[in-house]
NUKOLSE-695283 format. One record per residue: x, y, z of N, C-alpha, C in turn. Coordinates in pm, 1 decimal. Example, Ala and Ser with C-alpha at 12.3 -4.5 7.8 and 13.67 -1.06 7.14 Angstrom:
! NUKOLSE-695283
<site><n_X>1319.0</n_X><n_Y>-569.0</n_Y><n_Z>780.0</n_Z><ca_X>1230.0</ca_X><ca_Y>-450.0</ca_Y><ca_Z>780.0</ca_Z><c_X>1320.0</c_X><c_Y>-330.0</c_Y><c_Z>780.0</c_Z></site>
<site><n_X>1285.0</n_X><n_Y>-225.0</n_Y><n_Z>708.0</n_Z><ca_X>1367.0</ca_X><ca_Y>-106.0</ca_Y><ca_Z>714.0</ca_Z><c_X>1290.0</c_X><c_Y>3.0</c_Y><c_Z>787.0</c_Z></site>
END
This chain:
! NUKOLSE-695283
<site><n_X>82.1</n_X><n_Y>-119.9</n_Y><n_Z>0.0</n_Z><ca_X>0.0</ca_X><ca_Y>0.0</ca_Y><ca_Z>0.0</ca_Z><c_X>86.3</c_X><c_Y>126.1</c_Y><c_Z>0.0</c_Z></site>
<site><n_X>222.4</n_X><n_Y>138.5</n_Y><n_Z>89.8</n_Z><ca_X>291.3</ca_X><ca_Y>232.9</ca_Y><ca_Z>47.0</ca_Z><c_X>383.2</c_X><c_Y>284.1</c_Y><c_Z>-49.5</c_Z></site>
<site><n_X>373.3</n_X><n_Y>123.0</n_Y><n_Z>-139.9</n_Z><ca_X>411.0</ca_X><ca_Y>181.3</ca_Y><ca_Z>-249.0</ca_Z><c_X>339.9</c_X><c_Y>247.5</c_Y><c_Z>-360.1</c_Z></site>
<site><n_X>210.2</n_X><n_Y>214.8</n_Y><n_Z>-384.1</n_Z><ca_X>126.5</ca_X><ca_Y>278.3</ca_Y><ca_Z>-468.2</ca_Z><c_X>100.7</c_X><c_Y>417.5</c_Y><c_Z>-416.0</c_Z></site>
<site><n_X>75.6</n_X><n_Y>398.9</n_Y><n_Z>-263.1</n_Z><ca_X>40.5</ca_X><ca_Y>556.8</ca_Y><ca_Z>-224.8</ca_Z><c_X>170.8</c_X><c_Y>629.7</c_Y><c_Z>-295.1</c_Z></site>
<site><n_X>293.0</n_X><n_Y>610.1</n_Y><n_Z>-247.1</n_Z><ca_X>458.8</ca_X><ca_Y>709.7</ca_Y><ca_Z>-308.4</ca_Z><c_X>454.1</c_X><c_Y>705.7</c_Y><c_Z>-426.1</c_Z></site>
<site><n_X>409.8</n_X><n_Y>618.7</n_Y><n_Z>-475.3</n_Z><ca_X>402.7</ca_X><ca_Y>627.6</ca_Y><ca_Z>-682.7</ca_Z><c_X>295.5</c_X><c_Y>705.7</c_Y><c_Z>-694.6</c_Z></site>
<site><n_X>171.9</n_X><n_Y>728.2</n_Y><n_Z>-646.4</n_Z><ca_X>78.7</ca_X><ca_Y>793.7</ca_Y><ca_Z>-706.4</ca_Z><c_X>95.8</c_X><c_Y>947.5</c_Y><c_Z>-671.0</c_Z></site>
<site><n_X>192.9</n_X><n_Y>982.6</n_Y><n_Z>-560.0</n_Z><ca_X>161.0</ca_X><ca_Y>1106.1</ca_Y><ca_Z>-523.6</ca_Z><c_X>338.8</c_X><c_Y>1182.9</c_Y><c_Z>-603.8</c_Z></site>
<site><n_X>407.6</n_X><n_Y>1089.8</n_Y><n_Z>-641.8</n_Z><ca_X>550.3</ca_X><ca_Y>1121.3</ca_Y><ca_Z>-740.4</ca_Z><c_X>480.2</c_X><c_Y>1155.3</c_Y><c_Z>-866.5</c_Z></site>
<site><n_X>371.9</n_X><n_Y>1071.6</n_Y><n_Z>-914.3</n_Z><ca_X>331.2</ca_X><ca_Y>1108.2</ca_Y><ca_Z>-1048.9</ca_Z><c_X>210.3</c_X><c_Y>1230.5</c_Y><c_Z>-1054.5</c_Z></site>
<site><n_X>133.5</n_X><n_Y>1248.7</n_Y><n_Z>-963.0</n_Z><ca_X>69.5</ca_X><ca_Y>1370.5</ca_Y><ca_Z>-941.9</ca_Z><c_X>56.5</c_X><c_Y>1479.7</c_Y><c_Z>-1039.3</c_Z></site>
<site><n_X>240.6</n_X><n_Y>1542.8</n_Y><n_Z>-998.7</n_Z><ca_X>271.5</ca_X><ca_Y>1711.2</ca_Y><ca_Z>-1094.0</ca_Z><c_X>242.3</c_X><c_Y>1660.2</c_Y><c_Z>-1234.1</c_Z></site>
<site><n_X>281.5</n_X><n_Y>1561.5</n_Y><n_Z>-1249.1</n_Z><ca_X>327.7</ca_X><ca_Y>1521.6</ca_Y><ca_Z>-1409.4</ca_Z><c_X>144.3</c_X><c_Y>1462.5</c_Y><c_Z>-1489.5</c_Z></site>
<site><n_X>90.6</n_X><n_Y>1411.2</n_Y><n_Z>-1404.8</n_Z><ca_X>-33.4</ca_X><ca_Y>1405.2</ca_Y><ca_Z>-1483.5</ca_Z><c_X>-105.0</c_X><c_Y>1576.3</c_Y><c_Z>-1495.4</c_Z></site>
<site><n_X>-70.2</n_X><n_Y>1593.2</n_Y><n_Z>-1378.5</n_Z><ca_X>-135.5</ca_X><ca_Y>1752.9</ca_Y><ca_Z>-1375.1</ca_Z><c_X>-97.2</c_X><c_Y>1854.5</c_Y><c_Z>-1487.6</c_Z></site>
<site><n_X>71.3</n_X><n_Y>1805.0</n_Y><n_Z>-1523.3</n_Z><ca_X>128.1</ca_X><ca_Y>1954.1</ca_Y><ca_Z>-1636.3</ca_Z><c_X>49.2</c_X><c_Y>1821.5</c_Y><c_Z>-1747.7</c_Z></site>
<site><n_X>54.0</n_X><n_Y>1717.4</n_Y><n_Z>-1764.8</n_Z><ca_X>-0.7</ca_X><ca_Y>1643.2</ca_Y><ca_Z>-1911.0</ca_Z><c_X>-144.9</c_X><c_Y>1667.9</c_Y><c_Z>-1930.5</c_Z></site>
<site><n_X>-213.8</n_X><n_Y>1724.4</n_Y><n_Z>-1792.1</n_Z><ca_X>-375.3</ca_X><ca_Y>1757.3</ca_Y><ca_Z>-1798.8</ca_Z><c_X>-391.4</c_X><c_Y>1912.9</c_Y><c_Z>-1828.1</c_Z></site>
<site><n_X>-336.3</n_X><n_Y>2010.2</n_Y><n_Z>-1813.7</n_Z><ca_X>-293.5</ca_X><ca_Y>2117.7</ca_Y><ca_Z>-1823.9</ca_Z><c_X>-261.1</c_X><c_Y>2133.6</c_Y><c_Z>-1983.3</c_Z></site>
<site><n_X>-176.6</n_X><n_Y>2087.6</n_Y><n_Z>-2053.0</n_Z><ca_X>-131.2</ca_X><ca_Y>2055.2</ca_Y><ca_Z>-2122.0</ca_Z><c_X>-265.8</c_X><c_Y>2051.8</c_Y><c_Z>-2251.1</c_Z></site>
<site><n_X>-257.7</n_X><n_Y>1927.5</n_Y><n_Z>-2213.8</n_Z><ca_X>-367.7</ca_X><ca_Y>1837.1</ca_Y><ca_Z>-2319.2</ca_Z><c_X>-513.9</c_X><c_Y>1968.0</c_Y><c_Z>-2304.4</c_Z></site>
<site><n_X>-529.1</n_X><n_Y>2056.1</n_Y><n_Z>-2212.3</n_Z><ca_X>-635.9</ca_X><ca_Y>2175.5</ca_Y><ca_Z>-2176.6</ca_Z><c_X>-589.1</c_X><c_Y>2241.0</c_Y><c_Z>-2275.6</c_Z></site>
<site><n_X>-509.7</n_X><n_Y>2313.2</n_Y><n_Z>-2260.2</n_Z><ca_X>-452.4</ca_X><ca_Y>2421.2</ca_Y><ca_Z>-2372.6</ca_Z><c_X>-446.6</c_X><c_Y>2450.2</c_Y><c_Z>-2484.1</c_Z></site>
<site><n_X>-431.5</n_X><n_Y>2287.7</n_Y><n_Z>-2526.4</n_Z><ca_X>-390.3</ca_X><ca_Y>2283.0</ca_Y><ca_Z>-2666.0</ca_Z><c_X>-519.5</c_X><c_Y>2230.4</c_Y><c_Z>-2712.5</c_Z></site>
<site><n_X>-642.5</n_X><n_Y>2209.0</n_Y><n_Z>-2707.6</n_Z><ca_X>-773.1</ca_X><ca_Y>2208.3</ca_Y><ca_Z>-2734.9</ca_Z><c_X>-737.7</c_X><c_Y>2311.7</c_Y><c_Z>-2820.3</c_Z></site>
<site><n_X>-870.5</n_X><n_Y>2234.7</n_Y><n_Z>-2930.9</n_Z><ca_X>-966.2</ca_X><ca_Y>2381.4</ca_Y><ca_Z>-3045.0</ca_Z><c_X>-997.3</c_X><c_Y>2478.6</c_Y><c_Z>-2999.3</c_Z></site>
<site><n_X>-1130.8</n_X><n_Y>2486.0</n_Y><n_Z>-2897.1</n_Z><ca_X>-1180.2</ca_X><ca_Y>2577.4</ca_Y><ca_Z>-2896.9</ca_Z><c_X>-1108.1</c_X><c_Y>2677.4</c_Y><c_Z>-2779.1</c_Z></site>
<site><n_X>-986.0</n_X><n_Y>2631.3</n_Y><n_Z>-2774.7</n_Z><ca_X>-872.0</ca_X><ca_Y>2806.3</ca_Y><ca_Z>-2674.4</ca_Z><c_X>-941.2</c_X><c_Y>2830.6</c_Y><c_Z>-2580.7</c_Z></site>
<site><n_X>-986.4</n_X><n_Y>2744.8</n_Y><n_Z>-2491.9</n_Z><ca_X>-1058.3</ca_X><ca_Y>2773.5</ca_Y><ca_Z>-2349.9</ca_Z><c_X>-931.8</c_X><c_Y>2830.0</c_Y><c_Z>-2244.1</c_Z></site>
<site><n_X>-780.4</n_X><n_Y>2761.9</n_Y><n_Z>-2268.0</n_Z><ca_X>-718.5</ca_X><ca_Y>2752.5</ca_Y><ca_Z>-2186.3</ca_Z><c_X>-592.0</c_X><c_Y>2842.6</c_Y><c_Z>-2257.7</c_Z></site>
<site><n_X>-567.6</n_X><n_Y>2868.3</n_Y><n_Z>-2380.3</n_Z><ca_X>-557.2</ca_X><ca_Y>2939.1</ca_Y><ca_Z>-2449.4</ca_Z><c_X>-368.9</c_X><c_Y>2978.4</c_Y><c_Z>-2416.7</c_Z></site>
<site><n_X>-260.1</n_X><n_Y>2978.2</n_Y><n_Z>-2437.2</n_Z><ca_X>-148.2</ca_X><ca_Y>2994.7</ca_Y><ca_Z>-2325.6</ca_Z><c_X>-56.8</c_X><c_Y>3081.5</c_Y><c_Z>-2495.0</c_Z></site>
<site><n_X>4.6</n_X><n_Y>3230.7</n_Y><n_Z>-2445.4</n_Z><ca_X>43.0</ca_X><ca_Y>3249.4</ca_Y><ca_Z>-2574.7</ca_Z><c_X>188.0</c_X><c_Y>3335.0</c_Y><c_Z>-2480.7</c_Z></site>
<site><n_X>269.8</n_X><n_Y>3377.9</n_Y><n_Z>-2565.4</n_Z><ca_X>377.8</ca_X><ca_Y>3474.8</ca_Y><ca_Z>-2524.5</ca_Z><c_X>354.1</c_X><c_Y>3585.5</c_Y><c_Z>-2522.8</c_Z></site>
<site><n_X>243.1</n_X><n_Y>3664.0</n_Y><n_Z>-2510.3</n_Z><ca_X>259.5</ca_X><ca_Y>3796.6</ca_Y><ca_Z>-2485.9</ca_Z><c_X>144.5</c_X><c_Y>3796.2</c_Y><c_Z>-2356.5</c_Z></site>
<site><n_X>99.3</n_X><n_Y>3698.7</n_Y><n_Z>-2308.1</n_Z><ca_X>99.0</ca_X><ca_Y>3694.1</ca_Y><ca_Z>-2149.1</ca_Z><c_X>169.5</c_X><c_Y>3664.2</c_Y><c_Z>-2038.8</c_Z></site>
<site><n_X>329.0</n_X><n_Y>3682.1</n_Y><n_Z>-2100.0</n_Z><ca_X>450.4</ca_X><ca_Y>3681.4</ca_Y><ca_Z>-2033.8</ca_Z><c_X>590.6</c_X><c_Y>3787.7</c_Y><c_Z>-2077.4</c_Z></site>
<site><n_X>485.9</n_X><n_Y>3942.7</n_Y><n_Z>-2011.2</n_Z><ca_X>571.6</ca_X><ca_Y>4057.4</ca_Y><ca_Z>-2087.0</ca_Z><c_X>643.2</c_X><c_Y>4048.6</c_Y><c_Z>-1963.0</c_Z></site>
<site><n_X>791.4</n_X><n_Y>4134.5</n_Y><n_Z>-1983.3</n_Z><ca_X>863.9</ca_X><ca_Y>4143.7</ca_Y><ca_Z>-1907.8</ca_Z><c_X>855.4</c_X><c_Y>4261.4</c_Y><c_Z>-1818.8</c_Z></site>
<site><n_X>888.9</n_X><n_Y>4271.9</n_Y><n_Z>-1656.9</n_Z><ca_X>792.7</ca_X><ca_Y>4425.1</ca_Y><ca_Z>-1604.3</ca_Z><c_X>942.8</c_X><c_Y>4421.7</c_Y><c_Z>-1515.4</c_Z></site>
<site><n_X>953.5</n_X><n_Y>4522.1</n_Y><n_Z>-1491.2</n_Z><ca_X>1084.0</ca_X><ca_Y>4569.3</ca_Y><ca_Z>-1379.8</ca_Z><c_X>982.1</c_X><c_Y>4686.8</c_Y><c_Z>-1250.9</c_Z></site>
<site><n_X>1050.7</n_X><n_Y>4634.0</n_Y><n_Z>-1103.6</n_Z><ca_X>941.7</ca_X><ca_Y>4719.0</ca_Y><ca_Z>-1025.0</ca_Z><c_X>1011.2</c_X><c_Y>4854.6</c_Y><c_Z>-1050.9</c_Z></site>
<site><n_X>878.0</n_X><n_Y>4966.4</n_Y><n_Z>-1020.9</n_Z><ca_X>896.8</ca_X><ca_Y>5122.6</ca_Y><ca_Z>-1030.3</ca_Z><c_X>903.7</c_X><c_Y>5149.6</c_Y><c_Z>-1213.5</c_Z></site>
<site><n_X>892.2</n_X><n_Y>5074.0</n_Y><n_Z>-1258.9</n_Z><ca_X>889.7</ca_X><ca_Y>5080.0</ca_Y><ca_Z>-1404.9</ca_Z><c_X>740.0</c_X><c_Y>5049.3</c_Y><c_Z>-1460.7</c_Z></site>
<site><n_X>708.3</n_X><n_Y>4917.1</n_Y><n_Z>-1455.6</n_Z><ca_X>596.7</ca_X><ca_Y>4864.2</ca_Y><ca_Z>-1553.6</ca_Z><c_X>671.7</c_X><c_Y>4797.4</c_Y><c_Z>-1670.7</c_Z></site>
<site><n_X>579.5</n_X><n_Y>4776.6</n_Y><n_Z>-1753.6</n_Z><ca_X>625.0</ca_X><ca_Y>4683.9</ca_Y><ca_Z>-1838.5</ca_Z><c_X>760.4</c_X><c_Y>4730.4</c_Y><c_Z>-1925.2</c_Z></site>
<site><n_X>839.8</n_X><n_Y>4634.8</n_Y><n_Z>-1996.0</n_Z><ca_X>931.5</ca_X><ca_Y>4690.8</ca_Y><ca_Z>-2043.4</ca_Z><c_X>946.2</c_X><c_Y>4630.5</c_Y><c_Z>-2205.5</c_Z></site>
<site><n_X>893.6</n_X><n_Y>4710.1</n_Y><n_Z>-2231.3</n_Z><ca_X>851.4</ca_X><ca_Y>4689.9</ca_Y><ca_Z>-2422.1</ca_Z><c_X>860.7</c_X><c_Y>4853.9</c_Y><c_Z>-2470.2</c_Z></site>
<site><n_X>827.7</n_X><n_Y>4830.4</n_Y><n_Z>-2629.2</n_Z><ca_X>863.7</ca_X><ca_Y>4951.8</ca_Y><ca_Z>-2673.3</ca_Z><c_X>761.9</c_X><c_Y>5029.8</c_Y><c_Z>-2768.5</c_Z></site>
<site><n_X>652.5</n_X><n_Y>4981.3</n_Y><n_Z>-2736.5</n_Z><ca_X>521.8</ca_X><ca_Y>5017.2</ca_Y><ca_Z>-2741.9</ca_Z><c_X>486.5</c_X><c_Y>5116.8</c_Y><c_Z>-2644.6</c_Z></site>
<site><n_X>540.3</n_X><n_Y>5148.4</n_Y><n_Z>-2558.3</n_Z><ca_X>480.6</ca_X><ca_Y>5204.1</ca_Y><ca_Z>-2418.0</ca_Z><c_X>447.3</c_X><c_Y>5395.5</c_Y><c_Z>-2447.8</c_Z></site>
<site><n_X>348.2</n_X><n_Y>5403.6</n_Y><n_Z>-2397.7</n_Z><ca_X>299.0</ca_X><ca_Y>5559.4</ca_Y><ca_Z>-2397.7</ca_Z><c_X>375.0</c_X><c_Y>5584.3</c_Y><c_Z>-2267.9</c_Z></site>
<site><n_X>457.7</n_X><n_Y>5550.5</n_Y><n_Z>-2174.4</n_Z><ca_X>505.1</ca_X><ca_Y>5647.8</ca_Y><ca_Z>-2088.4</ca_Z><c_X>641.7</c_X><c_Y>5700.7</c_Y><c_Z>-2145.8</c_Z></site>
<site><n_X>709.5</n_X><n_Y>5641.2</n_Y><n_Z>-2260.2</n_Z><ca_X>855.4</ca_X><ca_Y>5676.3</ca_Y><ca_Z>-2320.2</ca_Z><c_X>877.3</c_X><c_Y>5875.4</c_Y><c_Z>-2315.5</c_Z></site>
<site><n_X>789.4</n_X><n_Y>5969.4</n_Y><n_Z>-2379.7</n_Z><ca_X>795.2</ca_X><ca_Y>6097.9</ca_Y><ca_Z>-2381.4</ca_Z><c_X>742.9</c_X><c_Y>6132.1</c_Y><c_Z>-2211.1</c_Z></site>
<site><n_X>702.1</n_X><n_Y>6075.8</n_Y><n_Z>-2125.7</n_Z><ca_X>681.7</ca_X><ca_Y>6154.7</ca_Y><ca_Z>-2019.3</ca_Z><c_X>797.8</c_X><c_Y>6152.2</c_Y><c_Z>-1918.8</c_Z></site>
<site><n_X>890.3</n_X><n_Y>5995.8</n_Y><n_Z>-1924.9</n_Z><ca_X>954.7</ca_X><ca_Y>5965.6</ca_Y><ca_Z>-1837.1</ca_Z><c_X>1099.5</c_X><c_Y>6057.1</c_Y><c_Z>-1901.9</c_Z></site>
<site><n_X>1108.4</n_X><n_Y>6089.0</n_Y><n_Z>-2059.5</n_Z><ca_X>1231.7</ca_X><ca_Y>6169.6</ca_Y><ca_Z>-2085.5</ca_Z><c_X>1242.2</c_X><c_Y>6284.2</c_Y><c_Z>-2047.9</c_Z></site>
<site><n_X>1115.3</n_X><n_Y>6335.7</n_Y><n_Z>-2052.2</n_Z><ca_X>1061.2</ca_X><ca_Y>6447.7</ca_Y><ca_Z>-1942.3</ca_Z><c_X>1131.3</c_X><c_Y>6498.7</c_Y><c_Z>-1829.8</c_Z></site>
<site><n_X>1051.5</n_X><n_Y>6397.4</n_Y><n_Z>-1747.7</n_Z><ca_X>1148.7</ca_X><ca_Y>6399.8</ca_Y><ca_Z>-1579.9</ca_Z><c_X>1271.0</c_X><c_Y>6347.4</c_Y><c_Z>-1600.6</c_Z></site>
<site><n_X>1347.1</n_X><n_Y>6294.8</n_Y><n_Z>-1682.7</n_Z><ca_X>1478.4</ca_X><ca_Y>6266.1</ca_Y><ca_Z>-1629.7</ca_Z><c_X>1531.5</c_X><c_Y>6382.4</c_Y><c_Z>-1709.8</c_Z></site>
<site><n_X>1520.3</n_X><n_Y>6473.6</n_Y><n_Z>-1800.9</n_Z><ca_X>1524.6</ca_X><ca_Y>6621.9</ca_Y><ca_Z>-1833.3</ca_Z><c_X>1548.7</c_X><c_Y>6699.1</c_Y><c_Z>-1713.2</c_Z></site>
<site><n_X>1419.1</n_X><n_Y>6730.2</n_Y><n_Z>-1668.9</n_Z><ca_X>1355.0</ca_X><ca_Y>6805.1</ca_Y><ca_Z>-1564.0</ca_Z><c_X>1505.8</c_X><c_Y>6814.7</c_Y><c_Z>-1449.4</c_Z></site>
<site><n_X>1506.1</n_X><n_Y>6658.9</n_Y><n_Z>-1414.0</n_Z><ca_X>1606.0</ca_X><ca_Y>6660.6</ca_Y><ca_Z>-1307.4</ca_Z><c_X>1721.1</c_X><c_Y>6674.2</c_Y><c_Z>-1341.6</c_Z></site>
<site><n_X>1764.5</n_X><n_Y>6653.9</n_Y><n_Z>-1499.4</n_Z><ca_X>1888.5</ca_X><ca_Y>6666.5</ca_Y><ca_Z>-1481.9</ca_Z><c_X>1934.7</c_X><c_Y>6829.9</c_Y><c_Z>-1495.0</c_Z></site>
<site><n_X>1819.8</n_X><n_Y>6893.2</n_Y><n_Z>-1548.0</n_Z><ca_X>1869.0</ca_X><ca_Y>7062.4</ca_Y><ca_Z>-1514.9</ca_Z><c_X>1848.9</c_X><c_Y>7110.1</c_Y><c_Z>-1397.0</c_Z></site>
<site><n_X>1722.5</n_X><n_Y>7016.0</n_Y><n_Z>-1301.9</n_Z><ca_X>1765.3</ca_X><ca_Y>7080.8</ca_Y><ca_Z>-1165.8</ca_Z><c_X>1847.7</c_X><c_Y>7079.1</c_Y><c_Z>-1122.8</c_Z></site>
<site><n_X>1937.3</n_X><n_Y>6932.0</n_Y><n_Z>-1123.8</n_Z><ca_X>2115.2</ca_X><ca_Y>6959.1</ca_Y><ca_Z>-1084.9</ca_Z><c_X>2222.4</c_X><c_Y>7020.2</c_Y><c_Z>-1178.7</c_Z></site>
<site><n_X>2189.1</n_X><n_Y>7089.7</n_Y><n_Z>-1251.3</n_Z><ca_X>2282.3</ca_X><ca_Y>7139.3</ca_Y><ca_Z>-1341.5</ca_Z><c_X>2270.4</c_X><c_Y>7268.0</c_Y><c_Z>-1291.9</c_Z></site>
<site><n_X>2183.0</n_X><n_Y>7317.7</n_Y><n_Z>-1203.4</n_Z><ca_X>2135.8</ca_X><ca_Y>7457.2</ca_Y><ca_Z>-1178.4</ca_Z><c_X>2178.2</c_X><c_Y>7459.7</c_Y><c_Z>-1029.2</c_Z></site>
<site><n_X>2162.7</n_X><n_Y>7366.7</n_Y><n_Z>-946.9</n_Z><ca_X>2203.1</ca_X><ca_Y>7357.7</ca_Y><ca_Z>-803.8</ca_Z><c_X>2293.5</c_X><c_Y>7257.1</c_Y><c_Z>-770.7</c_Z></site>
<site><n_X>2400.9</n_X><n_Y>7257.8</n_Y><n_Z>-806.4</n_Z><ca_X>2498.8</ca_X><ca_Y>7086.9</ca_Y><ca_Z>-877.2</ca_Z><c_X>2509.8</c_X><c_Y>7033.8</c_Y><c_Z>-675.4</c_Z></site>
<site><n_X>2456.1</n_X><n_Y>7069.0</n_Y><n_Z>-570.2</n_Z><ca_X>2433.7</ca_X><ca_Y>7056.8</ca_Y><ca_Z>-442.4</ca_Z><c_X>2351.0</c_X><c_Y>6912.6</c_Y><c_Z>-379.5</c_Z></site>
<site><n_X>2406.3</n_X><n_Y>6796.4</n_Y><n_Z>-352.2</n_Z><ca_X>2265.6</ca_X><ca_Y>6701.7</ca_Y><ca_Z>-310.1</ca_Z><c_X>2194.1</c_X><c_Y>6814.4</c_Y><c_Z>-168.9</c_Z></site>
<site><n_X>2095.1</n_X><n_Y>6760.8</n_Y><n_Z>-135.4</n_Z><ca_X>2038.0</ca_X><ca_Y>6825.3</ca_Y><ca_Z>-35.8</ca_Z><c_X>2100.2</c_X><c_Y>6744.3</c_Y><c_Z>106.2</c_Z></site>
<site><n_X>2103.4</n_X><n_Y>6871.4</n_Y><n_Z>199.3</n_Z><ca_X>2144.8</ca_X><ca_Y>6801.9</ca_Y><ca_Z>332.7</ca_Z><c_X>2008.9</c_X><c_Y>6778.5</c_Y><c_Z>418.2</c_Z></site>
<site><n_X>2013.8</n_X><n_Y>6688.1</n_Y><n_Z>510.0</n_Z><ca_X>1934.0</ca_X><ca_Y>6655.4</ca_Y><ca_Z>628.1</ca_Z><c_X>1878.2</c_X><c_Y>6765.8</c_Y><c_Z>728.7</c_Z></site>
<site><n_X>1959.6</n_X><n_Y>6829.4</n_Y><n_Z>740.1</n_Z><ca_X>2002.2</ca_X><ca_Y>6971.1</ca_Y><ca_Z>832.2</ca_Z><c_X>2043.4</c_X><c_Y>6928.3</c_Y><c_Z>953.9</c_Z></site>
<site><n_X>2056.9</n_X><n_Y>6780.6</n_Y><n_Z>980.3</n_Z><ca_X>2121.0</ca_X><ca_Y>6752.5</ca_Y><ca_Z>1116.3</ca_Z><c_X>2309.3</c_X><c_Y>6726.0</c_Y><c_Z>1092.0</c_Z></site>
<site><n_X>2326.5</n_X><n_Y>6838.3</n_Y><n_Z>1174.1</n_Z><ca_X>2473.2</ca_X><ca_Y>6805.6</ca_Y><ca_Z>1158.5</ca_Z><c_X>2542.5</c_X><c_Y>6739.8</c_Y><c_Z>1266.7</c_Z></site>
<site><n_X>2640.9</n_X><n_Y>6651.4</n_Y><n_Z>1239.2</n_Z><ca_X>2710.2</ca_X><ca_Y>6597.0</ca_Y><ca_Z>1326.3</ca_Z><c_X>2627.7</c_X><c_Y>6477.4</c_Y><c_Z>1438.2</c_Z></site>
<site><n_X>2663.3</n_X><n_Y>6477.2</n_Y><n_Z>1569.0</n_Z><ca_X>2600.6</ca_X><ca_Y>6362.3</ca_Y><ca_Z>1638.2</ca_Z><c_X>2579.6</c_X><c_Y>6444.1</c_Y><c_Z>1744.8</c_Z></site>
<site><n_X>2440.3</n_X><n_Y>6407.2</n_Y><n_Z>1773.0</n_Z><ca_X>2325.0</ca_X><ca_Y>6466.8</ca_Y><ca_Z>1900.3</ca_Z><c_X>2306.5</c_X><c_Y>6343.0</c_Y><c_Z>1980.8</c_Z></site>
<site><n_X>2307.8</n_X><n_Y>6407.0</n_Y><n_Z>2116.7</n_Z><ca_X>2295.2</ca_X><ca_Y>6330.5</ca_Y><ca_Z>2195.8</ca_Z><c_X>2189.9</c_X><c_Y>6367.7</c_Y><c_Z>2319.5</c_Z></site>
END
């Protein structure tokens, strides 16, 4: 008995991706599996393709900022100086 139970629960994943599988690739695309429901996304970004409507806003701000430091070439301080105790 414990061997059928360990064989049946080893073969499990593998009927599951062959049931999965055998779903997908049906006519009527119920299950439907294609490559552009696996775009590539980076966090603080969004997707990263070259289709994207944010391309002119984001050249924008990195514009924007790079003349704010060209104008104040200064990082900003904390205003805490040194060590308080």
């Amino acid at each position: 008995m414990n061997l059928v139970l360990t064989f049946s629960i080893l073969m499990a994943p593998f009927v599951l991706a062959v049931a999965l599988s055998w779903a997908a690739h049906r006519s009527d695309g119920g299950l439907r599996i294609g490559i552009d429901q696996f775009r590539v996304s980076a966090p603080m970004r969004g997707r990263l393709s070259s289709d994207t409507s944010d391309d002119p806003r984001m050249e924008h701000e990195l514009d924007a900022i790079r003349t704010r430091f060209e104008r104040h070439p200064a990082w900003p301080a904390s205003g805490a100086l040194g060590e308080r105790r």
